[in-house]
Residue, then its C-alpha position, 0 to 999 in steps of 0.5 A: x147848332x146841333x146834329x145833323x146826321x144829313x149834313x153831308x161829309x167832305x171825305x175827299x177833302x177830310x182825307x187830304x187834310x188827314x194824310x197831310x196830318x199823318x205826313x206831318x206828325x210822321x216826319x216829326x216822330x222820325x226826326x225826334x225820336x231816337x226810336x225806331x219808326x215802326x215802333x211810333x206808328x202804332x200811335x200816330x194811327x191811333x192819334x188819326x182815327x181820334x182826329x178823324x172822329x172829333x173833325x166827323x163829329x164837328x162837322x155834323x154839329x155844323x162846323x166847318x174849317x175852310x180849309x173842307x170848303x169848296x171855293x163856292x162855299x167860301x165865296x159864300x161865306x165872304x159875301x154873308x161876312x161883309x154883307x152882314x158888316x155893311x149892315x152893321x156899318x150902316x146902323x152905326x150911321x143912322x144912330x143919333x149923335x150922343x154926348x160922347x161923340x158930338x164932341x165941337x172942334x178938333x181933339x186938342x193934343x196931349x200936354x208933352x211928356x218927357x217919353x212923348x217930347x222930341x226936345x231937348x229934355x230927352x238927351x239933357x245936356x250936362x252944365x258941369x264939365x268933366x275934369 
């Protein structure tokens, strides 16, 4: 896809997902580090603004992370994804039979292995007592 400056933005829903981020990536400075607090701050804005420009940027190039969906949206998006899997499902139906799958009869078992077989080759037992 690519630019669209007419795309629309979020802003509501972008700023919650941001300070939800900074809370986060906040509270784990706090609990990691033995520096104080003041001094890491500096750099968690920093680590928003580049966040907010990559997401910004994303969204203009047309994607968007369900958690920036409204609920309509996203129940769009579900009926686009499974009416597109049901037309895929129904052309794999109205395909030919090939060789490979026109198979006559059951698929007959695999010969026992000694890691497949439930019998007594899986605990042998000794013919020569222990003295």
């Amino acid at each position: 896809m690519s630019w669209d400056s007419s795309r629309p933005i979020p802003w509501k829903r972008l700023g919650i997902m941001l300070g939800g981020y900074a809370v986060v990536m906040t509270a784990v400075t706090a609990f990691s580090n033995s520096t104080p607090l003041s001094r890491s701050l500096p750099g968690i804005v920093i680590a928003m603004i580049v966040v907010a420009g990559v997401l910004i940027a994303l969204i203009k190039f047309g994607w968007k992370t369900p958690m920036l969906m409204s609920r309509a949206e996203q129940a769009d998006a579900r009926a686009q994804r499974i009416a597109q899997r049901q037309a895929t499902r129904g052309n794999r139906k109205a395909q030919p039979a090939t060789a490979t799958n026109s198979v006559a009869g059951p698929r007959t078992r695999p010969a026992p292995t000694s890691r497949t077989t439930t019998g007594p080759s899986q605990h042998p037992r000794r013919n020569v007592r222990k003295k």
